[in-house]
N, CA, C, O and CB atoms as a CASP TS submission, in Angstrom:
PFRMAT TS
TARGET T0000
AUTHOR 0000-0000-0000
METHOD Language model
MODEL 1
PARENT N/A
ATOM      1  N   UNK     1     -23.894  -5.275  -7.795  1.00  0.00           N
ATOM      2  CA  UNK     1     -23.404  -4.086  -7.111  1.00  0.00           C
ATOM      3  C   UNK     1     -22.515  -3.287  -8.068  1.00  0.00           C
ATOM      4  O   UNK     1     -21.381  -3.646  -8.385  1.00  0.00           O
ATOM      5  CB  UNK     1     -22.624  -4.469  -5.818  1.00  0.00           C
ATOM      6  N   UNK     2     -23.059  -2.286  -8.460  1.00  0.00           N
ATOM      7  CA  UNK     2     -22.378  -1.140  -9.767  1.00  0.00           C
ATOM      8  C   UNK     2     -22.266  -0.247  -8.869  1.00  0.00           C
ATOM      9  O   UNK     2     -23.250   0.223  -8.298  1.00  0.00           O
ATOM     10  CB  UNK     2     -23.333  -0.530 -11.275  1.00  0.00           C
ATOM     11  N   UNK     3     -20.614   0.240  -8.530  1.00  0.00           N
ATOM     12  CA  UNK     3     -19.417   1.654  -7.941  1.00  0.00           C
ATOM     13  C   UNK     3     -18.980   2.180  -9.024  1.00  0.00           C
ATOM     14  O   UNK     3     -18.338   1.672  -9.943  1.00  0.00           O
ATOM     15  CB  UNK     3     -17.902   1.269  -7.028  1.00  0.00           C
ATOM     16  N   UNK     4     -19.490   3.586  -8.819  1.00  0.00           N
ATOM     17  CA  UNK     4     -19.075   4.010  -9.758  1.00  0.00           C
ATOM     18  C   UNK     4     -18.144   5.249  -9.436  1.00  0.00           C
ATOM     19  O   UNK     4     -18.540   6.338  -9.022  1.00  0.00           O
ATOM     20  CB  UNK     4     -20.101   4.169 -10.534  1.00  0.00           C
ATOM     21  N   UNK     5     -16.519   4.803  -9.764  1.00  0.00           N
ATOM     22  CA  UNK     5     -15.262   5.201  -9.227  1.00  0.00           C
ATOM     23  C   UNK     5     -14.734   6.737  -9.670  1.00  0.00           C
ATOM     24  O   UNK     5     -14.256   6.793 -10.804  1.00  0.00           O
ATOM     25  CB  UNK     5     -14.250   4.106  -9.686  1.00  0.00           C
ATOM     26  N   UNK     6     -14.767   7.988  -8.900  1.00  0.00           N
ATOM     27  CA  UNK     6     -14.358   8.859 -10.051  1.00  0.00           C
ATOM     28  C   UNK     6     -12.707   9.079  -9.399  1.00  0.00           C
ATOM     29  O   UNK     6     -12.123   8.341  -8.606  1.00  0.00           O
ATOM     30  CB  UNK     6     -15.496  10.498 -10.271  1.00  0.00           C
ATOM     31  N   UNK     7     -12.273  10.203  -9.963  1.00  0.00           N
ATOM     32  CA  UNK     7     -11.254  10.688  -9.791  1.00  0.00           C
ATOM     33  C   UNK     7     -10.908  11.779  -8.944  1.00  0.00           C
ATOM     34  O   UNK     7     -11.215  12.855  -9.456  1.00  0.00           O
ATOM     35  CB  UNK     7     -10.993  10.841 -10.700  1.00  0.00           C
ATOM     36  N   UNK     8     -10.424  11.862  -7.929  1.00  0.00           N
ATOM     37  CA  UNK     8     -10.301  12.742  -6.924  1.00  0.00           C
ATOM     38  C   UNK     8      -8.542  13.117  -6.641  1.00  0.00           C
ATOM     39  O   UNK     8      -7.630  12.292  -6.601  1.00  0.00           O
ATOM     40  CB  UNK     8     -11.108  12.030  -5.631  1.00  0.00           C
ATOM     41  N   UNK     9      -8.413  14.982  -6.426  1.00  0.00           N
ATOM     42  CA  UNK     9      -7.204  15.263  -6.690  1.00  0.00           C
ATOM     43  C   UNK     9      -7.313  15.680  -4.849  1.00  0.00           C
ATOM     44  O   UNK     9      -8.252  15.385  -4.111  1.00  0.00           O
ATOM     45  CB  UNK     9      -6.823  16.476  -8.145  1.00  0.00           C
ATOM     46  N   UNK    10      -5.751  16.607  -4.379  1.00  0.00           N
ATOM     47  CA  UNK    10      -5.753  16.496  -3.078  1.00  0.00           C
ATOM     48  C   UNK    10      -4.430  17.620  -3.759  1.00  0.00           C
ATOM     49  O   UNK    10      -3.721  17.244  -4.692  1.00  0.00           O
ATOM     50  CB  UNK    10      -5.660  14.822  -2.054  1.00  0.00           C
ATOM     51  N   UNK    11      -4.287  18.904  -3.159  1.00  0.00           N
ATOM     52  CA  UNK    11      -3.399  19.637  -3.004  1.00  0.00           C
ATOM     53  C   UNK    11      -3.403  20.696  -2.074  1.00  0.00           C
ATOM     54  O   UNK    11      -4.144  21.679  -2.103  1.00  0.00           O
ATOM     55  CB  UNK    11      -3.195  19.963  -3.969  1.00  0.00           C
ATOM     56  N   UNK    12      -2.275  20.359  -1.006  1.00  0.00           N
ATOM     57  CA  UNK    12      -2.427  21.477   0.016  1.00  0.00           C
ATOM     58  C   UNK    12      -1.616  20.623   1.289  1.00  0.00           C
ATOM     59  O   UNK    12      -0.985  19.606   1.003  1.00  0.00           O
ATOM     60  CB  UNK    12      -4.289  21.977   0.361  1.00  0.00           C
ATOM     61  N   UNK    13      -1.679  21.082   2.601  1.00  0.00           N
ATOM     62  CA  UNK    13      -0.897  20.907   3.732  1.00  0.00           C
ATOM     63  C   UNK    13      -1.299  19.305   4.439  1.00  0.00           C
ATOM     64  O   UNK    13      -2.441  18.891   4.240  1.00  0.00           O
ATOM     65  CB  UNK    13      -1.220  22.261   4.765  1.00  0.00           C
ATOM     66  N   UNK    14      -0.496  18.595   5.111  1.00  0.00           N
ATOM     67  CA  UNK    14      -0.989  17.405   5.939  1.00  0.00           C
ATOM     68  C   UNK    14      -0.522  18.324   7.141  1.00  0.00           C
ATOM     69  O   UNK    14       0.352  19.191   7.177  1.00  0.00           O
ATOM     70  CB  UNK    14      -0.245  15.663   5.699  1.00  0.00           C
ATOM     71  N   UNK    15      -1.588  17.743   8.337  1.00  0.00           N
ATOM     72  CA  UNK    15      -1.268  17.984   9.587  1.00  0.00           C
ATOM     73  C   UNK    15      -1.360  16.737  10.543  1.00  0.00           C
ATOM     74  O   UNK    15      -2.118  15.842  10.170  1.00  0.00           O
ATOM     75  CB  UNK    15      -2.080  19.041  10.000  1.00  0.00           C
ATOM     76  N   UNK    16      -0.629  16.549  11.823  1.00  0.00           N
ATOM     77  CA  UNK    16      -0.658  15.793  12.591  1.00  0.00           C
ATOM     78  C   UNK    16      -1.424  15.775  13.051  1.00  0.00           C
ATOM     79  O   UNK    16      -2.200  16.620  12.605  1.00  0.00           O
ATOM     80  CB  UNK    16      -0.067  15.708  13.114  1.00  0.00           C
ATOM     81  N   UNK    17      -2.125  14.805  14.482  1.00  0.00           N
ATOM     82  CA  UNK    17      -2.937  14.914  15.542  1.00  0.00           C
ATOM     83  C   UNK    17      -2.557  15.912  16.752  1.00  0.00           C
ATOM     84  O   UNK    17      -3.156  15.857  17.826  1.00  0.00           O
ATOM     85  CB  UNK    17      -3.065  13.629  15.988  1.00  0.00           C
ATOM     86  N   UNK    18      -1.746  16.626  16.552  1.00  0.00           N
ATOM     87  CA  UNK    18      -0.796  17.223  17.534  1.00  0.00           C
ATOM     88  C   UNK    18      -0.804  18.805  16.687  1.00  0.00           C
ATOM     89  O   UNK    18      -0.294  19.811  17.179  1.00  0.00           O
ATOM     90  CB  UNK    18       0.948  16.244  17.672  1.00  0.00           C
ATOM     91  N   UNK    19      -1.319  18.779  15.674  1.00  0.00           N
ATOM     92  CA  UNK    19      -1.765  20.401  15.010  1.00  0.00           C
ATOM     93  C   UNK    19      -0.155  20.547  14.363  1.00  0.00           C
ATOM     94  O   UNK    19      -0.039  21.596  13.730  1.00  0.00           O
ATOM     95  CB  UNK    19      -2.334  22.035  16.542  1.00  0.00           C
ATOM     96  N   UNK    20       0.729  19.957  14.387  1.00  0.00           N
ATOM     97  CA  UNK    20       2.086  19.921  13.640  1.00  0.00           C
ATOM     98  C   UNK    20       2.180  19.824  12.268  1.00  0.00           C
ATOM     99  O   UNK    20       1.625  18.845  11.768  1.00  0.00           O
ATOM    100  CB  UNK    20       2.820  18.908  14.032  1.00  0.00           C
ATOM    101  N   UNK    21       2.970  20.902  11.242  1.00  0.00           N
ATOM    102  CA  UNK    21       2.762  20.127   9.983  1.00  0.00           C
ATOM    103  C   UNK    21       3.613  19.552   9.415  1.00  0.00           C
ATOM    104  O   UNK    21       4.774  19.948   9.319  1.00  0.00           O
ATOM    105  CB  UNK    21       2.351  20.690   9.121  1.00  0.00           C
ATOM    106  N   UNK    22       2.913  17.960   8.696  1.00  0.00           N
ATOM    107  CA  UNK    22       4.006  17.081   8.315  1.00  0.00           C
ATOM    108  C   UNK    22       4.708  17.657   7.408  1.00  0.00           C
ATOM    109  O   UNK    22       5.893  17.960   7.541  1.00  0.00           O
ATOM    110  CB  UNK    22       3.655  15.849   7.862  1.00  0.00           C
ATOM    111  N   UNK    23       3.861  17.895   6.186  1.00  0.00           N
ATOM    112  CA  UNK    23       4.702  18.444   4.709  1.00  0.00           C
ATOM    113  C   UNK    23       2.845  19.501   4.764  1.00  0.00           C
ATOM    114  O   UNK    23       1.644  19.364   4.997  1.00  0.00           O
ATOM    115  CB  UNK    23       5.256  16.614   2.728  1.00  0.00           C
ATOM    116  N   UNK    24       4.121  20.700   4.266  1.00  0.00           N
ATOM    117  CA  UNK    24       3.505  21.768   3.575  1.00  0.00           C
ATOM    118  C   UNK    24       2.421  21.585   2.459  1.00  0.00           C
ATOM    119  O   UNK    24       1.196  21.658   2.566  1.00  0.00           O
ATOM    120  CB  UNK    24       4.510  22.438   3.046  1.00  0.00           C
ATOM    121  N   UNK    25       3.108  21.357   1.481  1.00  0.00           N
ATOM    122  CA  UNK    25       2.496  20.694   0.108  1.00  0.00           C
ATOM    123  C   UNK    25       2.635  19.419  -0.081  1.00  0.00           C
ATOM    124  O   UNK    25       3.701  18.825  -0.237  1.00  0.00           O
ATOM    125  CB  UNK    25       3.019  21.186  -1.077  1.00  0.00           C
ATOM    126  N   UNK    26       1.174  18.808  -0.070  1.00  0.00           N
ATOM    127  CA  UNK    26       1.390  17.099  -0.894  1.00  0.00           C
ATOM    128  C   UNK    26       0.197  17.718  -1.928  1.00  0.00           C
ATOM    129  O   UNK    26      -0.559  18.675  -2.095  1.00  0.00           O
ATOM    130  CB  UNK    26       0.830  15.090   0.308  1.00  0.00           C
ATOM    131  N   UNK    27       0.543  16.670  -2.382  1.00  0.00           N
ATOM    132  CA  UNK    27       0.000  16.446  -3.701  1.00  0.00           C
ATOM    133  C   UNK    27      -0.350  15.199  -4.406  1.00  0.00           C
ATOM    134  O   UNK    27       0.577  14.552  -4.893  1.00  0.00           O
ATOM    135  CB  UNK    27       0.748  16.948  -4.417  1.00  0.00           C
ATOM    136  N   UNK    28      -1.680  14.731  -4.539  1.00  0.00           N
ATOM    137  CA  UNK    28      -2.003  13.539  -5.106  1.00  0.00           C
ATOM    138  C   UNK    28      -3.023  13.146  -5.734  1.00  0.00           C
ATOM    139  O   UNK    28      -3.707  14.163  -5.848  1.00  0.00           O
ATOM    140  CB  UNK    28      -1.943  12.857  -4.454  1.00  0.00           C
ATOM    141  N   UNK    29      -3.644  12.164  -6.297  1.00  0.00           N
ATOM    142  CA  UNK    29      -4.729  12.005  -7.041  1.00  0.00           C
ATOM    143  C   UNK    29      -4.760  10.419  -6.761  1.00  0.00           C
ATOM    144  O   UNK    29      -3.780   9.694  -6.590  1.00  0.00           O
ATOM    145  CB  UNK    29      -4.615  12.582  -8.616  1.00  0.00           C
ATOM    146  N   UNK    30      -6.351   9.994  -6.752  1.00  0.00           N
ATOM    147  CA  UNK    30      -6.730   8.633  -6.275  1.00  0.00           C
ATOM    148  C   UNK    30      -8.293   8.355  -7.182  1.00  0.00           C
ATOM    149  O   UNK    30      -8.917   9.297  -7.671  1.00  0.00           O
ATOM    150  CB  UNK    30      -6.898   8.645  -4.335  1.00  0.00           C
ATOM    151  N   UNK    31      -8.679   7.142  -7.269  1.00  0.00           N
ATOM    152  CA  UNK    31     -10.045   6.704  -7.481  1.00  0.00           C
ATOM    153  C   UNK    31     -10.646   6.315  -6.264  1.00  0.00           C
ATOM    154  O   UNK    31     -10.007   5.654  -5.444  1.00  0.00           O
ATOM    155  CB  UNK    31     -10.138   5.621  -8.416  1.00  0.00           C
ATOM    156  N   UNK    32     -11.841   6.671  -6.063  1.00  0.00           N
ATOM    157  CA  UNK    32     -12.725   6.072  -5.184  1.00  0.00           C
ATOM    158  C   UNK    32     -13.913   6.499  -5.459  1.00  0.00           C
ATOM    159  O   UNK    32     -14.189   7.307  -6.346  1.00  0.00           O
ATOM    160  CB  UNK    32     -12.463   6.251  -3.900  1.00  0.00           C
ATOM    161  N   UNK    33     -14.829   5.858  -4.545  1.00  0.00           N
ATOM    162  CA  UNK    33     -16.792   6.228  -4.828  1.00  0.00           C
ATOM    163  C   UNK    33     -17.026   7.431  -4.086  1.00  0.00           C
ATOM    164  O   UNK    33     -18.076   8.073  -4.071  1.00  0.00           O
ATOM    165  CB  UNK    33     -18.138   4.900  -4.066  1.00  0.00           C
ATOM    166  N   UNK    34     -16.113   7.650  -3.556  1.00  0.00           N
ATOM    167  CA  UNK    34     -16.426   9.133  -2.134  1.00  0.00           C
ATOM    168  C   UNK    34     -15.964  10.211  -2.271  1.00  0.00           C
ATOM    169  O   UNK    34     -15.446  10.227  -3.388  1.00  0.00           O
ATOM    170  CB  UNK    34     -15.841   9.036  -0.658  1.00  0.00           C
ATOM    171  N   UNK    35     -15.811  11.363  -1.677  1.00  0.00           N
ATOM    172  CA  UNK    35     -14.406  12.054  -1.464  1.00  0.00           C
ATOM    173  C   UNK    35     -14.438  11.739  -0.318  1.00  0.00           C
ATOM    174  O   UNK    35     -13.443  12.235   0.212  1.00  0.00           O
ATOM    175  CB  UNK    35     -14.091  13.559  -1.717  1.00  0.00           C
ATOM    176  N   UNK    36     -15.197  11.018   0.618  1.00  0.00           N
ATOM    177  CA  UNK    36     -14.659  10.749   1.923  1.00  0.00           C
ATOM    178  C   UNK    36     -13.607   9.593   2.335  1.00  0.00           C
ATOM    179  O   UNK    36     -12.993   9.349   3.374  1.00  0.00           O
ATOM    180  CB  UNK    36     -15.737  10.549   2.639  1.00  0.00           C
ATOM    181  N   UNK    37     -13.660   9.091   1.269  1.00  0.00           N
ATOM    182  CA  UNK    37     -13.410   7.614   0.833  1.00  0.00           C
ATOM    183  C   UNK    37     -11.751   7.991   0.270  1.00  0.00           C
ATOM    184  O   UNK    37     -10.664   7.547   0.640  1.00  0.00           O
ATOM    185  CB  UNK    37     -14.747   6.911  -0.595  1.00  0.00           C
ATOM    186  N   UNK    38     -12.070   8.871  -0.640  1.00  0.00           N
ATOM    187  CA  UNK    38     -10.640   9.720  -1.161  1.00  0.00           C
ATOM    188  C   UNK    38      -9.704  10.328  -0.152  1.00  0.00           C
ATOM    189  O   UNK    38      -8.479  10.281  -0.262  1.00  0.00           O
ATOM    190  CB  UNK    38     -11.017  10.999  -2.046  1.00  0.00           C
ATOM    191  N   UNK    39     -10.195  10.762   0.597  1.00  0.00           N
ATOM    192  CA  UNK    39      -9.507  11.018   2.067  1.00  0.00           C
ATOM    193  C   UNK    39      -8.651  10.153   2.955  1.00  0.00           C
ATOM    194  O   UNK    39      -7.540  10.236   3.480  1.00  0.00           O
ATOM    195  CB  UNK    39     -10.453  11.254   2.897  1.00  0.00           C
ATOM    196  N   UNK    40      -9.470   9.439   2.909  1.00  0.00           N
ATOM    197  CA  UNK    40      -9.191   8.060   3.844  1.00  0.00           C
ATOM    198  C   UNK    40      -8.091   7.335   2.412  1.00  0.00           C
ATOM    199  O   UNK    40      -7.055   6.908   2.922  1.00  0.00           O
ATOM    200  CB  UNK    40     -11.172   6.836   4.384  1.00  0.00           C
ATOM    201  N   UNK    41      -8.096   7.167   1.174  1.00  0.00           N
ATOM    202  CA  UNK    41      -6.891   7.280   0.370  1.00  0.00           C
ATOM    203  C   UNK    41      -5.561   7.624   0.222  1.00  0.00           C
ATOM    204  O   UNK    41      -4.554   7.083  -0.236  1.00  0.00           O
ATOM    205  CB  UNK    41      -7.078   7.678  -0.161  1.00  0.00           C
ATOM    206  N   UNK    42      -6.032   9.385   1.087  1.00  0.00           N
ATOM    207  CA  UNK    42      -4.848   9.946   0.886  1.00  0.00           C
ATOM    208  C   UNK    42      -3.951   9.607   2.004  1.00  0.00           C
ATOM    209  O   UNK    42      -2.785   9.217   1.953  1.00  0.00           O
ATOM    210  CB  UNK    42      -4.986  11.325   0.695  1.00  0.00           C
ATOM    211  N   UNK    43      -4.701   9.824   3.016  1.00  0.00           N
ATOM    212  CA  UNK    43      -4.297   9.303   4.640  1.00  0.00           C
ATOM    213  C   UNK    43      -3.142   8.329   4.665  1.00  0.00           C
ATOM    214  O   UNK    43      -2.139   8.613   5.320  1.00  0.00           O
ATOM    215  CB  UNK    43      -5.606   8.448   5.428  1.00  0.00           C
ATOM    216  N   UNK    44      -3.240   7.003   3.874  1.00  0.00           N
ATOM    217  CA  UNK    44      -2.864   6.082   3.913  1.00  0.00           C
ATOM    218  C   UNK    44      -1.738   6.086   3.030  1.00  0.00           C
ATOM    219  O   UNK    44      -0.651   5.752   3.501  1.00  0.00           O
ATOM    220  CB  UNK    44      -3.732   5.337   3.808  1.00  0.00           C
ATOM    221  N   UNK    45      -1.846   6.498   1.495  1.00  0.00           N
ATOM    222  CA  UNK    45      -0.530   6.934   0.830  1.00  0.00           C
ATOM    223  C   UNK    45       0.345   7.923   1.387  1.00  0.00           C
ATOM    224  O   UNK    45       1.510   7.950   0.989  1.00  0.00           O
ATOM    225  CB  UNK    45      -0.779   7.412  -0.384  1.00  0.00           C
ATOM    226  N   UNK    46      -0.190   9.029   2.558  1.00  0.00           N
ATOM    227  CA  UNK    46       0.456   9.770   2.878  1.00  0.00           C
ATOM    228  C   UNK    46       1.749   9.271   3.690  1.00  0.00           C
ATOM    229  O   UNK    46       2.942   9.474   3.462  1.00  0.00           O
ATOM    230  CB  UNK    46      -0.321  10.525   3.369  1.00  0.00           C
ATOM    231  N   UNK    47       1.059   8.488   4.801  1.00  0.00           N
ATOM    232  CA  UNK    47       1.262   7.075   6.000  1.00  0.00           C
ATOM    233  C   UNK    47       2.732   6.278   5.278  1.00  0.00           C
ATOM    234  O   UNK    47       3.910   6.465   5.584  1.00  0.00           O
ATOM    235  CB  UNK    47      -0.568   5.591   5.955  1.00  0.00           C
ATOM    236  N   UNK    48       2.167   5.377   4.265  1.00  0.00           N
ATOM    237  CA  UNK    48       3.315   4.994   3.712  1.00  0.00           C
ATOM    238  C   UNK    48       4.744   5.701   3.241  1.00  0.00           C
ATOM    239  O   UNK    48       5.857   5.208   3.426  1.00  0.00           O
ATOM    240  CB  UNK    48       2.862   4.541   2.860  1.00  0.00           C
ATOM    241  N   UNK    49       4.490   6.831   2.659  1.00  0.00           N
ATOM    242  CA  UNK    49       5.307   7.220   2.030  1.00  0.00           C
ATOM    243  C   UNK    49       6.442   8.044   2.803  1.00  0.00           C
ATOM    244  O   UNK    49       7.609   8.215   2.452  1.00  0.00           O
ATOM    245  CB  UNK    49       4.680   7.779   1.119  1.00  0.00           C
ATOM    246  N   UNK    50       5.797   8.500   3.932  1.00  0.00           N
ATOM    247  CA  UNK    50       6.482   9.153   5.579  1.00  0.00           C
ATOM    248  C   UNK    50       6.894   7.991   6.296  1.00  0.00           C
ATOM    249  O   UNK    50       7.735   8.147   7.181  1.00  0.00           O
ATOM    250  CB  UNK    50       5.259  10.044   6.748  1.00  0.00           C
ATOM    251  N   UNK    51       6.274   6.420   5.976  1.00  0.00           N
ATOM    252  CA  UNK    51       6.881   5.542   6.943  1.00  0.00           C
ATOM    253  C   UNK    51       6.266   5.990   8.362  1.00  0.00           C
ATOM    254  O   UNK    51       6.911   5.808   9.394  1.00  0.00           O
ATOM    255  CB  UNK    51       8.536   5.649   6.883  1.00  0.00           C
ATOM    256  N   UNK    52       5.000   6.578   8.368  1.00  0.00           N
ATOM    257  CA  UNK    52       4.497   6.018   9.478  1.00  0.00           C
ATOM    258  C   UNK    52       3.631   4.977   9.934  1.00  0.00           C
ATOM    259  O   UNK    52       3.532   3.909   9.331  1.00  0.00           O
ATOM    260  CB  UNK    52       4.156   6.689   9.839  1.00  0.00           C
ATOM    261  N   UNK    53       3.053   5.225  10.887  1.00  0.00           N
ATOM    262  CA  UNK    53       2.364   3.936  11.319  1.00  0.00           C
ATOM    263  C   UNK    53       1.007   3.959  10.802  1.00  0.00           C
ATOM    264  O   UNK    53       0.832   4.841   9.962  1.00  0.00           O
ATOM    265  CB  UNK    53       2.324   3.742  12.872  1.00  0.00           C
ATOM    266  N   UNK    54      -0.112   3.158  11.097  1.00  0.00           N
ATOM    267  CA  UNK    54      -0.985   2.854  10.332  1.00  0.00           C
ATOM    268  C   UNK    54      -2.048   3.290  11.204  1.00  0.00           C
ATOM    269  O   UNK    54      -3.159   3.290  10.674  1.00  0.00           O
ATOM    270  CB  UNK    54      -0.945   1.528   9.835  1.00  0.00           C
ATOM    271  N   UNK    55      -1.991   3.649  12.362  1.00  0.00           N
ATOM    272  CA  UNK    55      -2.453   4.349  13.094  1.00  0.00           C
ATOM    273  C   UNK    55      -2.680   5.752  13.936  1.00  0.00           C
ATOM    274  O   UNK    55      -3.368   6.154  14.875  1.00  0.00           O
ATOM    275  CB  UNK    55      -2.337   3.858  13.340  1.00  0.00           C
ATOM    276  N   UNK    56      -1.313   6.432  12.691  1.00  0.00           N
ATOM    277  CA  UNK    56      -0.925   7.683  12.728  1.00  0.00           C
ATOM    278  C   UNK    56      -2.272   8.716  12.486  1.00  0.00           C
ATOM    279  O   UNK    56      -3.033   8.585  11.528  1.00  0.00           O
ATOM    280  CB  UNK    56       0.222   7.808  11.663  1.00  0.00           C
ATOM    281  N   UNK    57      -2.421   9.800  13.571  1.00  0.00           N
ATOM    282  CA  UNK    57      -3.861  10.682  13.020  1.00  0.00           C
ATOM    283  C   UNK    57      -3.012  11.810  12.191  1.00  0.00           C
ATOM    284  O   UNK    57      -2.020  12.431  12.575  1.00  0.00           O
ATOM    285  CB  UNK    57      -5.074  11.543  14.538  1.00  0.00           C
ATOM    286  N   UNK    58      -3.828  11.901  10.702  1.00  0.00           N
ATOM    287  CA  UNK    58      -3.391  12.633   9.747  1.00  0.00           C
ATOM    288  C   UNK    58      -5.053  13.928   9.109  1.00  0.00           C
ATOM    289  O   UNK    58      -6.256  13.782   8.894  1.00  0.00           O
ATOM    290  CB  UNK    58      -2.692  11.260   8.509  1.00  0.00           C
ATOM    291  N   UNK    59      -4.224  14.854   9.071  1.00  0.00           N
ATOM    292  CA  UNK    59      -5.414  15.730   8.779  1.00  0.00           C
ATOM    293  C   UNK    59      -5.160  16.423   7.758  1.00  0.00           C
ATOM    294  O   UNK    59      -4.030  16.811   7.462  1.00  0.00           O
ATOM    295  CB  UNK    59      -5.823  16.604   9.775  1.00  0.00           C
ATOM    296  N   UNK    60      -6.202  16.653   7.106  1.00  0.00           N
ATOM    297  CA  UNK    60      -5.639  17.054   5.298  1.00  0.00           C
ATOM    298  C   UNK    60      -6.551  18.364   5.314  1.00  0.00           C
ATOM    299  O   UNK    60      -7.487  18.265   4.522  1.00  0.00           O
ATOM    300  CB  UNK    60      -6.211  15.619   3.618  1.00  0.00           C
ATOM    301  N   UNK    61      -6.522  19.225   5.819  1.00  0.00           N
ATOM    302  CA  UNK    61      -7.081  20.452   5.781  1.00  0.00           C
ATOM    303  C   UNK    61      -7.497  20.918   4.677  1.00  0.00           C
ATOM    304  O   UNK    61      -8.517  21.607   4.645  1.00  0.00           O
ATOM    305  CB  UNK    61      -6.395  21.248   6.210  1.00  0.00           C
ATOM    306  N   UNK    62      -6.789  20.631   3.575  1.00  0.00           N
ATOM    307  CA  UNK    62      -7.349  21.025   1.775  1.00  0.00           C
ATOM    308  C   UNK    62      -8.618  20.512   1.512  1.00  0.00           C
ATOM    309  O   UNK    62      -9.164  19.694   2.252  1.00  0.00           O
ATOM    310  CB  UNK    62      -6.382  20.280   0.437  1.00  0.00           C
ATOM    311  N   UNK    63      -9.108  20.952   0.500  1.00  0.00           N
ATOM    312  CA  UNK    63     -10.351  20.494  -0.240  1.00  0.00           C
ATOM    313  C   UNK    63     -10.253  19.592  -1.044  1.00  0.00           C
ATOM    314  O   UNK    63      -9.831  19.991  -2.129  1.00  0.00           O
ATOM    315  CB  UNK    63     -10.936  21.345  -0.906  1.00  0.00           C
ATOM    316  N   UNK    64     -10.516  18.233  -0.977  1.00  0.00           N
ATOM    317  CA  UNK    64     -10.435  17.127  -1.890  1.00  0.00           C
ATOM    318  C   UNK    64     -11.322  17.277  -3.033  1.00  0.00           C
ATOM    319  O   UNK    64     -12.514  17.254  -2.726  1.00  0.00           O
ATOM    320  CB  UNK    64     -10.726  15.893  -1.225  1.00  0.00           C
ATOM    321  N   UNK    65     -11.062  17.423  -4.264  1.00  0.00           N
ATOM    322  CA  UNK    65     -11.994  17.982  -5.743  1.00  0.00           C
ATOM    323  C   UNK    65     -11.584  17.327  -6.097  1.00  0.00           C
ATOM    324  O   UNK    65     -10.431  16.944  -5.900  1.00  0.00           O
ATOM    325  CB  UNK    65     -12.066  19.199  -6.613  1.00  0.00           C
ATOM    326  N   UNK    66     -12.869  16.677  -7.201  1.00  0.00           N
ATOM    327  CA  UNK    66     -13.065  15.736  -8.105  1.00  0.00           C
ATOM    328  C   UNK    66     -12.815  16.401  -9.361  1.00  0.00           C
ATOM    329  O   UNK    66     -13.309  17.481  -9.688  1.00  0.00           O
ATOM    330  CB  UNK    66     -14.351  15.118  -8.001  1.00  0.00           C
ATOM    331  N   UNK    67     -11.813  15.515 -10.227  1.00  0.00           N
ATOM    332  CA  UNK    67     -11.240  15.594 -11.277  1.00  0.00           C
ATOM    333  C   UNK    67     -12.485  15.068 -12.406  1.00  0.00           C
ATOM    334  O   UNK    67     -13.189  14.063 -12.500  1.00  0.00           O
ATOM    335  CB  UNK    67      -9.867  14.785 -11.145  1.00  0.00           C
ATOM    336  N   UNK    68     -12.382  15.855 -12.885  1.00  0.00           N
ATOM    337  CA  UNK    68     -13.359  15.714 -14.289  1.00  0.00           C
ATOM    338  C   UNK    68     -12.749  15.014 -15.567  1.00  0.00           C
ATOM    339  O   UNK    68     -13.424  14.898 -16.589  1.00  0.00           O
ATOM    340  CB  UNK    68     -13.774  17.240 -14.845  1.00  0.00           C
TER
END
């Protein structure tokens, strides 16, 4: 089984499940096989780093682009 991991960047607004916004600007960069996958990345570093829960709904309205 060969994944082949690229680099995916993330700049722009998080929103809640509630249409609220957490932070204006985040900003980050991750590896994964997806950008859907990269998403679900950011979600989770976002999660931690706010100290929320792990079940928090987070919406990343930006365009996740792959870093070359």
């Amino acid at each position: 089984m060969d994944t082949d991991y690229r680099r995916y960047a993330y700049s722009g607004p998080v929103v809640n499940g509630f249409g609220q916004i957490v932070a204006d600007k985040w900003a980050g960069e991750t590896m994964a096989t997806s950008p859907m996958k990269a998403r679900a990345n950011f979600a989770y570093r976002i999660k931690t780093e706010l100290g929320l829960v792990a079940s928090a709904k987070l919406v990343l309205p930006g365009k996740v682009t792959e870093v070359l």
